[in-house]
N, C-alpha and C positions, 0 to 999 in steps of 0.2 A: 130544585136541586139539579136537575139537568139542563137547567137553561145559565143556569153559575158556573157548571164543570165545562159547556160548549162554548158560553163568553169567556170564559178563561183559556181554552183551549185557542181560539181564535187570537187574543192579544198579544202574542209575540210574533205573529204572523207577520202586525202593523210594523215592525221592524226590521225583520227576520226573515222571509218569507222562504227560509231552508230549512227551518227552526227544528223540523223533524224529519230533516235529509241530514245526517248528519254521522259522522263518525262511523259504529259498525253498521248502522243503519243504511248509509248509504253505499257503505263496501261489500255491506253480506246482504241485509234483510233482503234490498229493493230487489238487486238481482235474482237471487232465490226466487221471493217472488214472481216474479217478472217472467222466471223462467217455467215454475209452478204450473201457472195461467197458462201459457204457452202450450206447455205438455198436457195438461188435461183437455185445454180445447181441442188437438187436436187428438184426442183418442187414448193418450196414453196415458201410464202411473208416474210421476214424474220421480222416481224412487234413485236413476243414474243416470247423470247427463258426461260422454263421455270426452265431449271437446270442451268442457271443464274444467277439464282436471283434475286438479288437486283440490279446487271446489266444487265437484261438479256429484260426489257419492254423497246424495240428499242423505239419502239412508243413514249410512253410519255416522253422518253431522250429528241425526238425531235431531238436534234442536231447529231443524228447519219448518216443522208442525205440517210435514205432508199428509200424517194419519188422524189430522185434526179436521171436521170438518167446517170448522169454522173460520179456518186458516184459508183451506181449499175456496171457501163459498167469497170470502174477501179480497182473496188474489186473483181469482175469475170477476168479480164484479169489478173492481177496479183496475181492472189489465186494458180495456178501453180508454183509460185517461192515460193519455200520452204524457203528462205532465209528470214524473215519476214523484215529484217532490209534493205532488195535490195529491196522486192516490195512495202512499205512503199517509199522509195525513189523515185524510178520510178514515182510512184503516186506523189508526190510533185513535182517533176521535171517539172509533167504534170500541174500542178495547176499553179505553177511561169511562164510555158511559156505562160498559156493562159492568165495572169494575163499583162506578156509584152506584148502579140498582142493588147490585150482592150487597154493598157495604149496609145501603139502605133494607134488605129483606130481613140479615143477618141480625140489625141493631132492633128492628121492628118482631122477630122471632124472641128475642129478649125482654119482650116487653114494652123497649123504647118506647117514648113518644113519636108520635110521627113526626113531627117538624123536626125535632132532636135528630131523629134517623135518619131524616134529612139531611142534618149538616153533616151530621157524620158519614154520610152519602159521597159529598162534597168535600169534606177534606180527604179523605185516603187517595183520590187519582189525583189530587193537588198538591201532594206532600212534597218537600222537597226532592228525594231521592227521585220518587216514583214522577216525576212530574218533570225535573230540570237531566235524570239521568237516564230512566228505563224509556220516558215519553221521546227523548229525543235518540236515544243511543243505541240501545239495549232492549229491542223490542222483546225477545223472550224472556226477560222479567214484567215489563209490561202487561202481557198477556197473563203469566202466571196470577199477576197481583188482580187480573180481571175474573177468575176463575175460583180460586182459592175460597172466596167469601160463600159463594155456591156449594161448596165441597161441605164446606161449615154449615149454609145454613137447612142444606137438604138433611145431612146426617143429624144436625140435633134436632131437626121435625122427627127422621125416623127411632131417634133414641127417647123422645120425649112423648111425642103423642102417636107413635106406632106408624110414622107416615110413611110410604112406598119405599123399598131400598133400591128399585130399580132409578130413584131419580140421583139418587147416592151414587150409581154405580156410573149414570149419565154423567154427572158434575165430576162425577175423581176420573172418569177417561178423558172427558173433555181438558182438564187440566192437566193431567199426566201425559193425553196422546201430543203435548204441543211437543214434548222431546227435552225438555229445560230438567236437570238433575232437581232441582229446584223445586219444579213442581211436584216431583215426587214425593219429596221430602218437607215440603208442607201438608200435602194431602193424608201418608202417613202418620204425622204428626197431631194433624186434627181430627184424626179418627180416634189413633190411640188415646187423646185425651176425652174425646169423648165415651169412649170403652174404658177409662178408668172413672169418669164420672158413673157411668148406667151401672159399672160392679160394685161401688161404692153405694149406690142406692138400690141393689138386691134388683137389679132390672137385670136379670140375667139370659135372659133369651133377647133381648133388645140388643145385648151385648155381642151376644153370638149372631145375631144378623150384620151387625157395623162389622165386626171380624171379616165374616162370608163375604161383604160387598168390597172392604181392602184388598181380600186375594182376589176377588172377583175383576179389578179393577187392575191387579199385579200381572195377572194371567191373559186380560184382552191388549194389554201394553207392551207386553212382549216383543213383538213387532218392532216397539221402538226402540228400543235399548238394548234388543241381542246383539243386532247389525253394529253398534256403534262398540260393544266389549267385543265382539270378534272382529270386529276391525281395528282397534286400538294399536296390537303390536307394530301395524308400520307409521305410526305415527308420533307425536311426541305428547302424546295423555296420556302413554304407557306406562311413564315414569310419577304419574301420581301417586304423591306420599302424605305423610304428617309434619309439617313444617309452620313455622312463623317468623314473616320478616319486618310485620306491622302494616304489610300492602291494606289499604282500604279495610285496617280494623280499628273499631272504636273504640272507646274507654266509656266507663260511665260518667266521666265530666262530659262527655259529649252529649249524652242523651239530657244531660241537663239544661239544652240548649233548643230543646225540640219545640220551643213556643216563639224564639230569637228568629224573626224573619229575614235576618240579613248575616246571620252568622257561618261562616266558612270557616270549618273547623280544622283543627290542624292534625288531620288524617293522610298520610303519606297517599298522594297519586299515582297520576301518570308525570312522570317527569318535573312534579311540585310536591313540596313537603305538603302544603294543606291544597284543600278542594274549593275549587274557584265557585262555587254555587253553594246556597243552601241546602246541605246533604240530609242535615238533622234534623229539620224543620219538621213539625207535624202539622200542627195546627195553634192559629194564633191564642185561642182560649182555653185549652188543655189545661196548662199550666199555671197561668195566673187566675183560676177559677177553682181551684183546689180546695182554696183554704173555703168555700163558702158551699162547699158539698154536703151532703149528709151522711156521713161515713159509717155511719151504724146498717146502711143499709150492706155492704157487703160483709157485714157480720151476720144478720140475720137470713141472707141469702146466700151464703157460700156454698150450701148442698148445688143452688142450680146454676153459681160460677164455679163450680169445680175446674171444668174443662177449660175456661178462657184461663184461670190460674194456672193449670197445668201446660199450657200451649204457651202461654206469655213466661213460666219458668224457663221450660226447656229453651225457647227462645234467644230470650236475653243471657243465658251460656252461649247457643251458636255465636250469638252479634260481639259478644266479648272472647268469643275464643280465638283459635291460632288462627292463622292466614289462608293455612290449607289444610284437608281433611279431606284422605283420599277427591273423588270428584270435585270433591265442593271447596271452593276456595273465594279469599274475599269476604269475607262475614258481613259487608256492609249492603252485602246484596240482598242480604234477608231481610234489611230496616224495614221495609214496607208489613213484610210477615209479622212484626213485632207489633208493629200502628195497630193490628188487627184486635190483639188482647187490648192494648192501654184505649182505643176509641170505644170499646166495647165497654169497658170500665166506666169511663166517662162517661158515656153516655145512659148510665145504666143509674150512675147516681144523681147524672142532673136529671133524669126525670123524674126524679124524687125533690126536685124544684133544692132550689136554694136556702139556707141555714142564713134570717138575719139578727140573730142576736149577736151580739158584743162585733159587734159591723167594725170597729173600730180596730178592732184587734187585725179581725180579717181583711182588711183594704189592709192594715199596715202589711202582712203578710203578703197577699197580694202584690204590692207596690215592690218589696224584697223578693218576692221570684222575678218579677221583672226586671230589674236592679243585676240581679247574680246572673239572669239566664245575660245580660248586655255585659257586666264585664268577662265573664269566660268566654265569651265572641271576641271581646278589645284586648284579652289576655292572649288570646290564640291569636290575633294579628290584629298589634294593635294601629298600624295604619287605615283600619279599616273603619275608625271613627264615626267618618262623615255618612259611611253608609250605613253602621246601625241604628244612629239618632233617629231619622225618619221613621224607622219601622218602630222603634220601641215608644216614640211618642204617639205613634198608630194606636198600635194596641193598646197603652195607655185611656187614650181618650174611648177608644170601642167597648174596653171594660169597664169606664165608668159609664156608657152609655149603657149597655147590656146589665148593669147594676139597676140604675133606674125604672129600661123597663122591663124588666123579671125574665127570666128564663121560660117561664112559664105559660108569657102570652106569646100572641103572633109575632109582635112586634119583635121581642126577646130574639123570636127566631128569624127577623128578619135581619135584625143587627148582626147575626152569627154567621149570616148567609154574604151577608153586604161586607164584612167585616175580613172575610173569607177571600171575598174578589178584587178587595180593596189592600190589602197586604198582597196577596198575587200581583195585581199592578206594582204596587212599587218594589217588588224583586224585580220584577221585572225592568224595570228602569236601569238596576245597577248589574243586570245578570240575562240581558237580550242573547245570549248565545251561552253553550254550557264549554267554556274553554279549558278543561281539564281534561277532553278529549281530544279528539283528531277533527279537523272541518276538511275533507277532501274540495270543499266548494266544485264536486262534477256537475256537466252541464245532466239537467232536469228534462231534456227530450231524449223520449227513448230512438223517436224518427229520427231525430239528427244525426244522435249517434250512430244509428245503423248506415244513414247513407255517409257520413266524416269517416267510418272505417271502413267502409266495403271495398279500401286501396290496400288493407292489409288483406291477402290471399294465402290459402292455406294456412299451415299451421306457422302462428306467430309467436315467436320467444322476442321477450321486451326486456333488455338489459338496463334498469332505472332502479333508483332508488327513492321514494317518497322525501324520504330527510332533503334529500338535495336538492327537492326541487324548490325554488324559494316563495315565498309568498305571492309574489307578484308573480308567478309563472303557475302557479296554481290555479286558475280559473279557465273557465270554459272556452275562453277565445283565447288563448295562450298555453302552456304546454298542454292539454285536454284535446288539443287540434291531432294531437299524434299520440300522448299518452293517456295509460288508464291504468287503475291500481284498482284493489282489491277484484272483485269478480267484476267490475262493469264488461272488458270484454265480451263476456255474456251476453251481456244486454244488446251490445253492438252488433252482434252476431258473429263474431271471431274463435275460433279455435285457437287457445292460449293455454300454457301451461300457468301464465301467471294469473293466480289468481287470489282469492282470499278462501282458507281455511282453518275453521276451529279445530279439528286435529290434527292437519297437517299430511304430508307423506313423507318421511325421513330420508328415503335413499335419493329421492328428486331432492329434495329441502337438499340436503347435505352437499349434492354434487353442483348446484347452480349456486349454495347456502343463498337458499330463499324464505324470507322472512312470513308472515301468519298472512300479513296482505298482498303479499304477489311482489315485495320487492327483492331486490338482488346486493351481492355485494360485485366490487370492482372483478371481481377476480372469477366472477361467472362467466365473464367475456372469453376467458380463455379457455374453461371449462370446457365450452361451446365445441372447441376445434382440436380438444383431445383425446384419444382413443381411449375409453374406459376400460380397467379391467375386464378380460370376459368380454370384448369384442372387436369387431377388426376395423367399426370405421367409428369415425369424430360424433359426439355426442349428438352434433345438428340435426347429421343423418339417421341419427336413431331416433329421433324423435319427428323426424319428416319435416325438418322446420325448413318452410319456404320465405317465408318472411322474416327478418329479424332488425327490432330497431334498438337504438342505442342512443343512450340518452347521451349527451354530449359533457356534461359538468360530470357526469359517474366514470366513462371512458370515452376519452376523444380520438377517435379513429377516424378522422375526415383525412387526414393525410398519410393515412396509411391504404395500400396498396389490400386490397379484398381477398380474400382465403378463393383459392381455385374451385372455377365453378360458381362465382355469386361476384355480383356487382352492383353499387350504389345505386340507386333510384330518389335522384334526386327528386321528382315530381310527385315523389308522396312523402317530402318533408315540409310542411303548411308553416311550421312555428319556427322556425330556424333553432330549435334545441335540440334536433332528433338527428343521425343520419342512420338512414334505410338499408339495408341490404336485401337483395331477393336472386335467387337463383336465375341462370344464366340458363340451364334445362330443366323442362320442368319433370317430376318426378314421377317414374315410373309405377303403374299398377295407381291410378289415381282416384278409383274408387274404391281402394284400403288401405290399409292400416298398417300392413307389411313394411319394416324399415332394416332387418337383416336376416341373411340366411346363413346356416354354414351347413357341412355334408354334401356339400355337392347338389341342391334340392333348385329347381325349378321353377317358379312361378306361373303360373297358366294366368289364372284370374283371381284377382282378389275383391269382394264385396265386403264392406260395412257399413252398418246399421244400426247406431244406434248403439246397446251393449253388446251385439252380437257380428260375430265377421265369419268368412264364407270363403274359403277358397279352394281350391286345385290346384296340384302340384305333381312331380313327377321326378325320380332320379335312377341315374343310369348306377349305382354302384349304392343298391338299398344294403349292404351289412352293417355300415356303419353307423353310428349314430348320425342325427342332423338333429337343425334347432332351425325356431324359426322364432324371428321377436318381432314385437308389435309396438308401434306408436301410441302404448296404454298403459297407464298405469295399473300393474299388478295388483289390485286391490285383492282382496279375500272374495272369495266367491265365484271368480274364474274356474269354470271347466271347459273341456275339447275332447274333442271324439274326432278318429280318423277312419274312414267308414263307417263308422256306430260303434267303434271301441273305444273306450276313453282312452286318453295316453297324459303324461306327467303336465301339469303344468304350474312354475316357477317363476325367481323373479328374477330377468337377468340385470344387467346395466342400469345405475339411476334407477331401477325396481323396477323399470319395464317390464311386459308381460313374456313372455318366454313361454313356447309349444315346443317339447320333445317329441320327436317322430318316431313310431316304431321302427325297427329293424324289421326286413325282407317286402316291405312293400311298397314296393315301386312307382307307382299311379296310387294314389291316394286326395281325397276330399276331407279338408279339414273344416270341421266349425269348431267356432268359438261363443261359447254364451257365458251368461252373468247371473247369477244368482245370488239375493241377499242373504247373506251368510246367517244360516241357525234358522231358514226358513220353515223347514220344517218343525224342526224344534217349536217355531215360534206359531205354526196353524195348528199344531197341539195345546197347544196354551191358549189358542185363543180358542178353540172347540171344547176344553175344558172350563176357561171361562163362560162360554153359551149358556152349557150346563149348568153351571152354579149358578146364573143369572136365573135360568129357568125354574131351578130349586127352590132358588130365594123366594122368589117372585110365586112361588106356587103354596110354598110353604106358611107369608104371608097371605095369601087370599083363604088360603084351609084354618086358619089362625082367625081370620075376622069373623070366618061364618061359623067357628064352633063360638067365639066366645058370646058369653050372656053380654046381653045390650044394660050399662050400665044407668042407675037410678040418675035422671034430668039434675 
């Protein structure tokens, strides 16, 4: 099983070799990562990185999985390969296998056959979505779909044969602390169905333990999800609603498509009415293996599929419902969640081996799922012809081998296994790249990239727009030479405001109108050089920007005359798309963050650090008010203290950070620190969780040793 999910993992590499650098992965994961490693090695929590920006508060991302330690132990071990696009890899390699053991503990806790649990091992990190979308794009569903099966198979050990809730409580933090709304909402999900199974069979104290380990797991999580609803107002998740536009929702013709290896279903994308890859795909034998099941067994057994009936219900409502629902949006993000009940099923009735009487009837049935599952693919686009034929003669020929040699022997399960790796390849042939997202194609050396920018100094605002840049300027020895989109500045070691962010920050987003990944429109350029409301100099200088490049196809100012005080620097434009500007003096108080004063106020010294900034100041006419603003963004969780009093602090210009100064004192030491917002809140919650762990956990062991040892 694991040696089918690793050779499959490895075959689009042969083509590909970005295959899982790709899209957010390469704008948000790597860097995150990248920067993770970074901060933990050297001593820190990597919880806010502040020359970031707008991607730089881990925290209230949430879905960055800093309070995962499996996140942590994978970004550290893999932060040594310079290759970003080999340790990205590696890291998913590691998600997909652990993704097959759960699939594989889960199907074996059922009873399964082992070879059986095996494939069904093997198909869930191979699925189409979880494989061609989460594997290359979308690592926080990735993980989730790595997690989830654990969450499952720990809780129905502890609801069924009274097993530890402390491993229940390990498996729902591990998938919840990755930060994905996602995983919360599966792990909730699979608990409550298993709490409706355990009341349902008068297990009522087994009940109330899977309860205690959900809050248990609600209350140590806190940490991740306070930071990210108290930070939400300045950004644009604030506006999450109840709506449907059809973005990436299915229909149930589609799920009828889920054995069609080559099927691209006509699901509105990004920027395409349907989805360039097999979305719906589950597994090649699912579906034409139906008709030769023994279906009486999920009637005699439905007391102990309760739970998989109830998870696979509520499910297949989320996969078909609206577009968005408050957080959660996209229903097609759940498909993998949904694989979980129908492999579970499957697997649950072929190990009850295969039904051959009236064979005839059944192949003919057979032969018609395969038939319908190919025209709803040729219906949905029917130019896509040439590429379903192969795969449906595939399967064709594997099921009548798998017919011959029985489900039941080895062989059976070697056809499932082979059958498995052998439809994988040939997706692969017509679907080497998942093109219904974004391919940044950025260079894969993290060295390079830090010494190709160490020409941009101080803080650099990058006036470009991705859309514009064209295909052929897209790649690492050509615009890459001078620009970078989503967070890579990161990685290079640049302090940029452009970055990539999943919530965003509105009052910056708005005033430069910068898009999720760090791009701009035309009309930022100007932005740059105009006094914002509420302050007395040009945006640049509030933000300390020393460097500033400018893409040439978005705005071309090569023969315009440079804003006072800044002049072109030709010698750090490499690709001839860029031109450079950087200041003529460099800027004052240059170990901080200080970018305006008003009141009359002073500057002695300024230090920063990191979240936190340090200075001394002084003014000859303390009555009045003064302000002092910072080259930061005003996140939630700013305070200052001037002497050791706290005094206001707000969000001026762009949301910059903004310190009020008390009235009457004249000589004053201000700091600045950062705290994730609802921190306390949130070390209550998790001290309260302790306790219930402890409860649980103690309550279960006083529970074994009173009860009578049961007759062999």
């Amino acid at each position: 099983m694991l040696a089918t999910v690793a050779i499959a993992v490895a075959l689009p590499l042969l083509r590909n070799t970005i295959f899982y650098f790709w899209d957010d992965t390469a704008a948000a994961a790597v860097p995150q990562w990248r920067r993770i490693a970074e901060t933990v090695l050297n001593g820190y929590f990597p919880a806010f990185q502040v020359d970031m920006w707008r991607g730089g508060n881990f925290a209230a991302e949430m879905a960055t999985g800093i309070w995962n330690p499996v996140v942590l132990l994978l970004s550290v071990g893999t932060y040594w390969i310079d290759n970003m696009a080999l340790a990205i890899t590696v890291a998913k390699l590691a998600f997909l296998l652990i993704s097959s053991g759960g699939m594989y503990l889960l199907a074996r806790e059922y009873g399964a056959r082992r070879g059986l649990a095996a494939v069904v091992g093997a198909a869930l990190p191979l699925s189409g979505y979880s494989f061609f979308m989460d594997s290359t794009s979308w690592l926080n569903g990735l993980m989730v779909t790595a997690f989830l099966p654990f969450v499952w198979f720990t809780a129905l050990r502890a609801s069924r044969r009274g097993g530890s809730l402390l491993w229940v409580i390990l498996a729902g933090y591990l998938c919840c602390s990755l930060g994905n709304p996602y995983g919360f909402l599966g792990t909730g999900l699979v608990l409550f169905a298993l709490i409706v199974e355990a009341l349902v069979a008068r297990r009522y104290r087994l009940a109330l333990g899977l309860t205690g380990s959900g809050i248990a797991v609600l209350l140590l999580t806190a940490m991740v999800f306070l930071p990210f609803l108290l930070t939400s107002t300045v950004g644009f998740r604030a506006d999450a609603a109840l709506y449907n536009d059809g973005f990436l929702a299915p229909d149930l013709a589609d799920l009828l498509m889920l054995s069609t290896p080559a099927a691209q279903p006509w699901i509105t994308g990004f920027g395409l009415p349907n989805l360039t890859f097999p979305a719906m795909y589950l597994a090649w034998f699912v579906l034409p293996t139906l008709p030769w099941l023994r279906w009486s067994v999920l009637r005699t057994q439905w007391r102990t599929l309760l739970a998989v009936f109830v998870f696979g219900g509520l499910m297949l409502l989320l996969v078909l419902g609206p577009s968005q629902v408050w957080l959660f949006r996209w229903p097609l993000r759940l498909i993998t969640m949904l694989w979980l009940p129908v492999l579970l099923c499957w697997v649950i009735l072929a190990s009850a081996g295969f039904a051959r009487e009236r064979a005839r009837l059944r192949a003919a049935l057979s032969a018609a799922i395969v038939l319908l599952g190919g025209y709803l693919a040729w219906a949905d686009l029917p130019d896509n012809l040439l590429h379903l034929l192969p795969g449906l003669l595939l399967i064709t020929g594997l099921l009548m081998l798998l017919l011959w040699r029985d489900i039941g022997q080895r062989s059976g399960i070697l056809v499932l296994l082979f059958g498995i790796l052998a439809v994988h390849s040939v997706q692969l042939v017509f679907h080497p790249a998942n093109q219904s997202v974004a391919n940044y194609r950025f260079p894969t050396s993290q060295a390079m990239l830090e010494e190709r920018f160490q020409k941009y100094t101080g803080v650099t605002v990058q006036i470009a727009d991705l859309g514009e840049l064209s295909d052929a300027d897209r790649a690492p020895e050509r615009g890459y030479q001078d620009l970078l989109f989503g967070s890579m500045y990161g990685v290079a070691g640049v302090d940029s405001p452009n970055a990539y962010s999943g919530i965003g920050f509105t009052p910056l987003d708005a005033e430069l109108c910068m898009s999720y990944q760090g791009s701009v429109c035309p009309e930022a350029w100007d932005a740059l050089w105009r006094v914002p409301p509420g302050a007395t100099v040009p945006l640049a200088d509030l933000l300390r920007a020393e460097t500033i490049v400018v893409h040439n196809d978005l705005v071309d100012i090569r023969e315009i005359v440079p804003p006072d005080g800044w002049h072109r620097d030709r010698t750090a434009e490499a690709s001839g798309l860029v031109t450079v500007l950087r200041r003529t003096e460099p800027l004052p108080l240059p170990d901080g963050r200080l970018s305006e004063t008003s009141g009359g106020v002073t500057v002695t010294t300024d230090e920063s650090s990191g979240s936190a900034e340090s200075l001394r100041y002084s003014r000859r006419d303390a009555s009045s008010p003064g302000e002092l603003t910072f080259a930061r963004l005003g996140w939630p969780g700013y305070t200052a203290t001037v002497n050791g009093a706290e005094v206001p602090v707000t969000r001026g210009p762009a949301g910059l950070l903004r310190v009020e100064l008390p009235t009457g004192v004249e000589q004053g030491r201000l700091e600045v620190s950062w705290q994730m917002p609802g921190w306390p809140a949130a070390l209550t919650a998790a001290g309260g969780g302790l306790l219930l762990v402890v409860a649980l956990g103690t309550a279960q062991a006083i529970h074994r040793r009173t009860q009578k040892p049961q007759d062999p």
